[in-house]
Backbone as CSV, one residue per row, in Angstrom:
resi,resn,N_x,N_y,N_z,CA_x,CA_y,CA_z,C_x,C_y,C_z
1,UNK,-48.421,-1.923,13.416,-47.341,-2.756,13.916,-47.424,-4.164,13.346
2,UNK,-48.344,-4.635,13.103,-48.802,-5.853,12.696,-48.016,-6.395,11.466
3,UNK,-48.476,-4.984,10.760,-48.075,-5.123,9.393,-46.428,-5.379,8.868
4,UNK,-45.272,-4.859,9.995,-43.823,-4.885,10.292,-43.974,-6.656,10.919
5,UNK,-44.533,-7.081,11.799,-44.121,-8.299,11.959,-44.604,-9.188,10.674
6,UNK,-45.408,-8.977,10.185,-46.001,-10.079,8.695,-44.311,-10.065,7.935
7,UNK,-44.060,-8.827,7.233,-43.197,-8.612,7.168,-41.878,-9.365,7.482
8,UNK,-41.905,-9.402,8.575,-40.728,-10.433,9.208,-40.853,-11.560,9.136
9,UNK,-42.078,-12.250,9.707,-42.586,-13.396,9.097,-41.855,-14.025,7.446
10,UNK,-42.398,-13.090,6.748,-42.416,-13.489,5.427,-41.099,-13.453,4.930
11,UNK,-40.271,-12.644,5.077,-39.252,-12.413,4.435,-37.820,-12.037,5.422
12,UNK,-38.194,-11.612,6.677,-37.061,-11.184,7.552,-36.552,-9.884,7.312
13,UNK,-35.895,-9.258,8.498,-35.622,-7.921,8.213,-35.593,-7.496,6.897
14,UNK,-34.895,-7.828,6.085,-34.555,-7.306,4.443,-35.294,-6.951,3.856
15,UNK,-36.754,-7.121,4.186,-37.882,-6.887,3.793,-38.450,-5.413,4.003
16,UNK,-37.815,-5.137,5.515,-38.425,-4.067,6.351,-36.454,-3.117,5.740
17,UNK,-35.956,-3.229,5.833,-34.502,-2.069,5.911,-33.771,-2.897,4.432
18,UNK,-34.607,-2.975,3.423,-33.478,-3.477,2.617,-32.065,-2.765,1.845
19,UNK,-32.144,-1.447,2.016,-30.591,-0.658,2.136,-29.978,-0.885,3.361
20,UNK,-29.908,-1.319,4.260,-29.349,-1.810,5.656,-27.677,-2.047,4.902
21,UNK,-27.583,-2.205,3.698,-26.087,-2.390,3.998,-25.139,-1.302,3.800
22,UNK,-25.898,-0.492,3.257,-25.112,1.077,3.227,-24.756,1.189,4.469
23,UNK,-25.163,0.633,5.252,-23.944,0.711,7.288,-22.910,-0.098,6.823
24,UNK,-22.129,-0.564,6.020,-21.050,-1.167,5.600,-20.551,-0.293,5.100
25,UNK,-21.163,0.441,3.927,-20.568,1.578,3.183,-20.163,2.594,4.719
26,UNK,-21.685,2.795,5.101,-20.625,4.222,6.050,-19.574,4.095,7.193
27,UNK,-19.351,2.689,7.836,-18.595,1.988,8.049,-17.268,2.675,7.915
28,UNK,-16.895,2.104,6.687,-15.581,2.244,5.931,-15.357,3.475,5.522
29,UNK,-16.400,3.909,5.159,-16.049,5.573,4.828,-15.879,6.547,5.833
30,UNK,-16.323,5.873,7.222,-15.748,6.604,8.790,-14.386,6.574,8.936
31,UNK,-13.787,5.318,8.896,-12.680,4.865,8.412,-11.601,5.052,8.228
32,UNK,-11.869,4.998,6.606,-11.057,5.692,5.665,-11.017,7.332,6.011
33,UNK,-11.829,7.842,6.086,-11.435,9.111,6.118,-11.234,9.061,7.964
34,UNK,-11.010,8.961,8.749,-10.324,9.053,9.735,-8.957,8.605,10.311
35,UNK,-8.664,7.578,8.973,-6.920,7.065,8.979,-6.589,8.199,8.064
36,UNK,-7.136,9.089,6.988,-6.625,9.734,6.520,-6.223,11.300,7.138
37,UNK,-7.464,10.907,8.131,-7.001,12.891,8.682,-5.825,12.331,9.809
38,UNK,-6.029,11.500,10.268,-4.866,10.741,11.191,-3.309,10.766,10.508
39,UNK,-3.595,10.625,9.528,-1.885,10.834,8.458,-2.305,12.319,8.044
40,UNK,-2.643,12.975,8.136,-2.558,14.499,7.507,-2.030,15.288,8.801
41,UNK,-2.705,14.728,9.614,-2.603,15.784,11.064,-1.001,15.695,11.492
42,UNK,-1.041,14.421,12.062,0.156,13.535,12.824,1.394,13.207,11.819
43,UNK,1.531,13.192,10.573,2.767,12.880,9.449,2.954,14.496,8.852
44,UNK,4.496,14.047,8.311,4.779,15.290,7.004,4.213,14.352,6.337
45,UNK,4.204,15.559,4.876,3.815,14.763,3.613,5.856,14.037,3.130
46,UNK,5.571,12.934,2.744,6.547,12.342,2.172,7.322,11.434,3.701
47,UNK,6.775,11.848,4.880,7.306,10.737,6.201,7.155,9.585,5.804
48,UNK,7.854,8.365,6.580,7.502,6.988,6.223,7.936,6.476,7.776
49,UNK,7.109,5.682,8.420,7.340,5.208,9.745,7.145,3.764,9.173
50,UNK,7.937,3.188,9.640,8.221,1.206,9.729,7.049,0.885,10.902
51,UNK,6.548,0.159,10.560,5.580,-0.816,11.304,6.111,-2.228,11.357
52,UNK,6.327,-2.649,10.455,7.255,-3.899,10.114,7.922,-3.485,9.006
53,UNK,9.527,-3.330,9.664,10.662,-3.105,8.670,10.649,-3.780,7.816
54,UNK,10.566,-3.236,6.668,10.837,-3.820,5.328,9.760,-4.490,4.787
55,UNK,8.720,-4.223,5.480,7.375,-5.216,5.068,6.454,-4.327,4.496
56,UNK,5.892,-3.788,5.748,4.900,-2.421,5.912,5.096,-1.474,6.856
57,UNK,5.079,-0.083,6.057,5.227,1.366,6.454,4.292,2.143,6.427
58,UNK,3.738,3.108,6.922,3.030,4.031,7.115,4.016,5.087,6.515
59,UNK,3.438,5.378,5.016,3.909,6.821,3.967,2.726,7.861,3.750
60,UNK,3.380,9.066,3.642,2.438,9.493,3.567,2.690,10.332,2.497
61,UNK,1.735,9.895,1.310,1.818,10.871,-0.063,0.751,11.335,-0.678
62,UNK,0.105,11.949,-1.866,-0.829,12.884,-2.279,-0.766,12.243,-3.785
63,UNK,-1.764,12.147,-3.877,-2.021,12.075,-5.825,-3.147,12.462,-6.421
64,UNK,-3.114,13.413,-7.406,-4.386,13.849,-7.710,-4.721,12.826,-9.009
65,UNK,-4.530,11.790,-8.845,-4.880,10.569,-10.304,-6.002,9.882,-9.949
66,UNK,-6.073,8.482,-10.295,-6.441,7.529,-9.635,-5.954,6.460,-9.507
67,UNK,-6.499,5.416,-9.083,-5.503,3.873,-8.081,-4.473,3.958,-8.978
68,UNK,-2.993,3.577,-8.470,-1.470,3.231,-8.699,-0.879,4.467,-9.088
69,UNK,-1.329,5.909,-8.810,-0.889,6.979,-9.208,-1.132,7.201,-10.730
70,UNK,-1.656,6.908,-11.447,-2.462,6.874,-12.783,-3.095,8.426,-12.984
71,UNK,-2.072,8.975,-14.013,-2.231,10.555,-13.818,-2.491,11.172,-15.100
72,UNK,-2.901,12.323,-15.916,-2.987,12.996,-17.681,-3.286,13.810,-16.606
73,UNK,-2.782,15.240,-17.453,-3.733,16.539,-17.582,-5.145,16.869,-17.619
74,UNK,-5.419,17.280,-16.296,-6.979,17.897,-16.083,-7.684,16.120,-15.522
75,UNK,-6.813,15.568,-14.833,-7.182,14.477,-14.327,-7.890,14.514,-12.991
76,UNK,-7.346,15.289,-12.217,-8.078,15.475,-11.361,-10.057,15.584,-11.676
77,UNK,-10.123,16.516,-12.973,-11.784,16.870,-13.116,-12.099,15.877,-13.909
78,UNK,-11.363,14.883,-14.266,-11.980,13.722,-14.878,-12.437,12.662,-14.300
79,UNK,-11.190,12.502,-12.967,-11.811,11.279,-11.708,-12.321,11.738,-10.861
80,UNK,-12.727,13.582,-10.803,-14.117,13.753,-9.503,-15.128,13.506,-10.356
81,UNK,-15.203,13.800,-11.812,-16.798,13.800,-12.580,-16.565,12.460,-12.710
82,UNK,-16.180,11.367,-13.096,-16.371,10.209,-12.866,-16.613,9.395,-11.827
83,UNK,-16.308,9.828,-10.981,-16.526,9.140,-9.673,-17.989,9.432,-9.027
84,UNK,-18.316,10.766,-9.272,-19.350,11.087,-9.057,-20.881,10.188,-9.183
85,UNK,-20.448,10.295,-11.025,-21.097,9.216,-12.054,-21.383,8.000,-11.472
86,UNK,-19.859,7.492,-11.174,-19.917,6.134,-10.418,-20.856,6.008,-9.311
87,UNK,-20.475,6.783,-8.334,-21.470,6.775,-7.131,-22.729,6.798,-7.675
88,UNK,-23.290,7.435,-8.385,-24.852,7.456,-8.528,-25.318,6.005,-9.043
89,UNK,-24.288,5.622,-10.329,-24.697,4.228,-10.963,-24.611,3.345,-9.542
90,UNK,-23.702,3.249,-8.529,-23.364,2.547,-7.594,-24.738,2.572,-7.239
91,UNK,-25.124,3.483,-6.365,-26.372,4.080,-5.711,-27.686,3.334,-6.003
92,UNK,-28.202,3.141,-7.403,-28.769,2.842,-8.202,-28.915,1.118,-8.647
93,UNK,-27.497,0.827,-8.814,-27.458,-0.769,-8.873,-28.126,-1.333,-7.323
94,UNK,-27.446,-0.929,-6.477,-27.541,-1.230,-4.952,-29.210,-1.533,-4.507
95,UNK,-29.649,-0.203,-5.061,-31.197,-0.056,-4.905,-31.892,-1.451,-6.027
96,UNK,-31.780,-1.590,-7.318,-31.875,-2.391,-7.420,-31.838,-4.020,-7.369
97,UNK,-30.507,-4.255,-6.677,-30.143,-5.451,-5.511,-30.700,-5.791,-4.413
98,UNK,-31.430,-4.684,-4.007,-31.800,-4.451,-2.559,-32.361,-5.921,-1.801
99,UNK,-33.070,-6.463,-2.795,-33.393,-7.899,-1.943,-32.464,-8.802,-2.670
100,UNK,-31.423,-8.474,-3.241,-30.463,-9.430,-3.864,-29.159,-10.325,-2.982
101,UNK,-28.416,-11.122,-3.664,-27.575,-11.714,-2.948,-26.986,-10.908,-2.218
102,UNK,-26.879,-11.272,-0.769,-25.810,-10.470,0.011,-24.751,-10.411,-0.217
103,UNK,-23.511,-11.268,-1.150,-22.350,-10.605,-1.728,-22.370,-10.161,-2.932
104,UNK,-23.044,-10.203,-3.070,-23.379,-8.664,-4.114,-23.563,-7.183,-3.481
105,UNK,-24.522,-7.539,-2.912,-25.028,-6.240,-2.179,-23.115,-5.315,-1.478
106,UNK,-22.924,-6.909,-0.631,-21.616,-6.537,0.035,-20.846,-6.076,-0.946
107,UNK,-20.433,-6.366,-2.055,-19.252,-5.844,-2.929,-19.342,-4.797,-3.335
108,UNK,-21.082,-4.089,-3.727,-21.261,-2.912,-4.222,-21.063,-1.594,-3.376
109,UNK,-21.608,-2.195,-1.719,-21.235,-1.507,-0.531,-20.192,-0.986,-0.578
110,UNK,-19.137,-2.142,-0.646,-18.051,-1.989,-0.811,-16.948,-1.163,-1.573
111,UNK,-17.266,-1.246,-3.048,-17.155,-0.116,-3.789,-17.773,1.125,-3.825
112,UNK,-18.614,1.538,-3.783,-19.732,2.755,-3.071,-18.254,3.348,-2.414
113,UNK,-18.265,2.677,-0.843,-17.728,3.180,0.117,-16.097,3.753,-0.157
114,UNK,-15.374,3.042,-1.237,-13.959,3.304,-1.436,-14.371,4.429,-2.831
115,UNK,-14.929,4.762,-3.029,-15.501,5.475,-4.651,-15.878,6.702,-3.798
116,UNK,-16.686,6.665,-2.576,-16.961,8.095,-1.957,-16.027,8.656,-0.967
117,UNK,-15.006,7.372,-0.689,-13.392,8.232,0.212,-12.965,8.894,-0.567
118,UNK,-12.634,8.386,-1.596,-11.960,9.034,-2.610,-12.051,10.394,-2.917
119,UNK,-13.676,9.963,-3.648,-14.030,11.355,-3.985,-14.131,12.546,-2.975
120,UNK,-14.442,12.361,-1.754,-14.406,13.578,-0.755,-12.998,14.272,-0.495
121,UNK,-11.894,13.659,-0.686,-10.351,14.037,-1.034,-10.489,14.974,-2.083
122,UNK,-10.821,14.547,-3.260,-10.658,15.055,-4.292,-11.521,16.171,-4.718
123,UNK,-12.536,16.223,-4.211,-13.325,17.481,-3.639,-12.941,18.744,-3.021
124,UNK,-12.382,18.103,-1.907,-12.245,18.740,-0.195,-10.743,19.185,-0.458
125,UNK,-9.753,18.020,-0.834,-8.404,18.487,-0.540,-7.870,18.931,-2.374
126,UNK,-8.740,18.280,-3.532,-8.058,18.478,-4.799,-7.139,17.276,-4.860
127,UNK,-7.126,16.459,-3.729,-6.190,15.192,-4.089,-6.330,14.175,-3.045
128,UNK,-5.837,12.814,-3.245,-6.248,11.937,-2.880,-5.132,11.455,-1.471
129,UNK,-5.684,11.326,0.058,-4.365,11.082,0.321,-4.241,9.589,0.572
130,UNK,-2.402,8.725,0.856,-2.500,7.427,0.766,-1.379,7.142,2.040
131,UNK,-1.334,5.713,2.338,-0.520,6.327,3.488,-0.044,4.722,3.687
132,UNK,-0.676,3.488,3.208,-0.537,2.450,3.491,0.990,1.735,2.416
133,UNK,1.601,1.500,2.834,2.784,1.512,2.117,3.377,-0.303,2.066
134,UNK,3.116,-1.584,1.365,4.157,-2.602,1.700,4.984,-2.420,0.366
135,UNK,6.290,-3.318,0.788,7.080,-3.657,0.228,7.704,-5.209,0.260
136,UNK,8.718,-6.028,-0.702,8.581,-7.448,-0.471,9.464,-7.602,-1.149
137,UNK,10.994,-7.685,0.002,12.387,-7.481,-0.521,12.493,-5.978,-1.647
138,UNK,13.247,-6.503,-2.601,13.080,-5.286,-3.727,12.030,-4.503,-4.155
139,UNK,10.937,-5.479,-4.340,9.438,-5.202,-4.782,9.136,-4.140,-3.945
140,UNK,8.460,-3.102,-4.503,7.878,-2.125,-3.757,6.425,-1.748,-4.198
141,UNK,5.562,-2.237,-3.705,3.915,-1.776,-4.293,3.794,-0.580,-4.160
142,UNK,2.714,-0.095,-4.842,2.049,1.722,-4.873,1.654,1.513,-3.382
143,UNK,1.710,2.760,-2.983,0.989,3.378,-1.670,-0.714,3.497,-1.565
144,UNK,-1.281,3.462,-1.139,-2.462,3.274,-0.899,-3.383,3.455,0.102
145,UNK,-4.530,3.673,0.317,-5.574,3.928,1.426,-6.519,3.000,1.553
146,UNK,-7.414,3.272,2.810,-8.470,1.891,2.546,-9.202,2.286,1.794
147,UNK,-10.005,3.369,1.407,-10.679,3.168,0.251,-9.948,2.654,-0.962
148,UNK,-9.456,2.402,-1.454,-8.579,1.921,-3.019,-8.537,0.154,-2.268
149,UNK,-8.337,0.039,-0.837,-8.679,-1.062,-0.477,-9.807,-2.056,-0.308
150,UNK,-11.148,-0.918,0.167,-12.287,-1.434,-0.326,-12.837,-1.600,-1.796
151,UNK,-11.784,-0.861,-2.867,-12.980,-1.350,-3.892,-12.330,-2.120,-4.368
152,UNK,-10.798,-2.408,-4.071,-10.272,-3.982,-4.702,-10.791,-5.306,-4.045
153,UNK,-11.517,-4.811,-2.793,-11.894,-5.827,-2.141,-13.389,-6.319,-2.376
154,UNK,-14.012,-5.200,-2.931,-15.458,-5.147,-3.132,-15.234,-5.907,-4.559
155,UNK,-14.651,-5.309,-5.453,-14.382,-5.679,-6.843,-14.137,-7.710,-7.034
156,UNK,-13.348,-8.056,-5.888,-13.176,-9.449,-5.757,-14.125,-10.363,-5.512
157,UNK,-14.874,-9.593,-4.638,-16.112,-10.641,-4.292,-17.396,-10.007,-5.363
158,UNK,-16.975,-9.145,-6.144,-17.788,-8.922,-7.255,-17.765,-9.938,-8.099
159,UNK,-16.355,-10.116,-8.613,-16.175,-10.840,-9.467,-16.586,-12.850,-9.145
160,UNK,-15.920,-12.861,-7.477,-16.402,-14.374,-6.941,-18.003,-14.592,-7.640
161,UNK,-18.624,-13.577,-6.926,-20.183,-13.626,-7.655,-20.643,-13.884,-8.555
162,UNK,-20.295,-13.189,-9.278,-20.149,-12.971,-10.973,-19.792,-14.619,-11.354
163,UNK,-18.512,-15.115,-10.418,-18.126,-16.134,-11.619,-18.738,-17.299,-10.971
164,UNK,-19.089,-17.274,-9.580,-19.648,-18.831,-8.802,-20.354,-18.731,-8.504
165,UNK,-20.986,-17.725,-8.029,-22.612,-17.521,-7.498,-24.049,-17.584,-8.477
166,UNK,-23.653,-16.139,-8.883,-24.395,-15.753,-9.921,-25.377,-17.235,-10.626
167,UNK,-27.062,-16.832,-10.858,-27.192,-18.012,-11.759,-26.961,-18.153,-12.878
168,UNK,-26.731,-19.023,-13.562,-26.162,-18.866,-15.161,-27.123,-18.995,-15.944
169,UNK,-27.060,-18.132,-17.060,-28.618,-18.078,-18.302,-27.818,-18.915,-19.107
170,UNK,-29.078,-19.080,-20.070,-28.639,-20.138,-21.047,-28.339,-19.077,-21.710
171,UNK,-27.288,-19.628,-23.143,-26.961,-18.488,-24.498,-27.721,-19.225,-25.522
172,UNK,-28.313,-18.829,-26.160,-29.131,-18.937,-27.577,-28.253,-18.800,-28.573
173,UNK,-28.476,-19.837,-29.175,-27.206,-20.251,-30.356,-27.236,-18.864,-31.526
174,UNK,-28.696,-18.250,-31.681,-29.322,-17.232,-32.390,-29.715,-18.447,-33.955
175,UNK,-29.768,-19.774,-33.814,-30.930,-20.205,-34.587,-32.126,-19.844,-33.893
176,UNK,-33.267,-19.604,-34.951,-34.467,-19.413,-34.542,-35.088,-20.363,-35.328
């Protein structure tokens, strides 16, 4: 027991559970896939209920592509074996972060979690379902789920990181 409080001492939980944020990932991936069986069960495919007229609707549609309906032949076995891929590299970076910045950690969570909604659709059903629908006057955005929501969201504070956090190396002119 001793040895768990030094531990804490020294470094604080992160020390003792440093994957602790994969509960973010499974989080969202409870989620997501429970707004989705919620629109499979309770909607037709192609219904659209107003939440706020003319703003945001609850649609409910199917795509075997990926994000914005982004579709080729034999696409479906290209974005489950990729995604797959992804998840493991995800998996892998994460583990290596593990005592790293927490928005990092958070963004990768983040993507993880919208990368494995996905893929369990595309597994389970052969397609992806989406259900989140705005529009803005004429403008009409793609339909969407929270996973495609978490990894634009993960992806943002990837990039915040990346561009303000992150420490910066020097570049070597490549005189030697």
């Amino acid at each position: 027991m001793s040895i768990y409080i030094e531990r804490i001492r020294k470094g604080g939980l992160s020390t003792l559970y440093p994957m602790r944020i994969l509960f973010v990932t499974a989080i969202i991936l409870v989620i997501d896939q429970f707004t989705k069986y919620l629109t499979r069960t309770y909607m037709d495919l192609y219904e659209s209920i107003p939440v706020i007229k003319n703003f945001f609707h609850l649609t409910y549609v199917t795509n075997k592509g990926m994000a914005f309906g982004i579709d080729f032949p034999g696409g479906i076995y290209f974005f489950t074996i990729a995604s797959v891929i992804m998840t493991m590299v995800l998996i892998w970076y994460i583990w290596l972060e593990r005592k790293g910045d927490f928005l990092l950690r958070l963004s990768l969570a983040m993507i993880l979690a919208g990368a494995i909604g996905n893929l369990i659709d595309r597994l389970f059903l052969g397609e992806v379902t989406d259900f989140m629908d705005f529009m803005f006057g004429s403008y009409h955005w793609y339909i969407f789920n929270i996973a495609d929501s978490s990894v634009t969201v993960g992806m943002i504070l990837f990039l915040i990181h990346s561009f303000f956090i992150q420490p910066k190396t020097a570049v070597s002119s490549g005189d030697s």
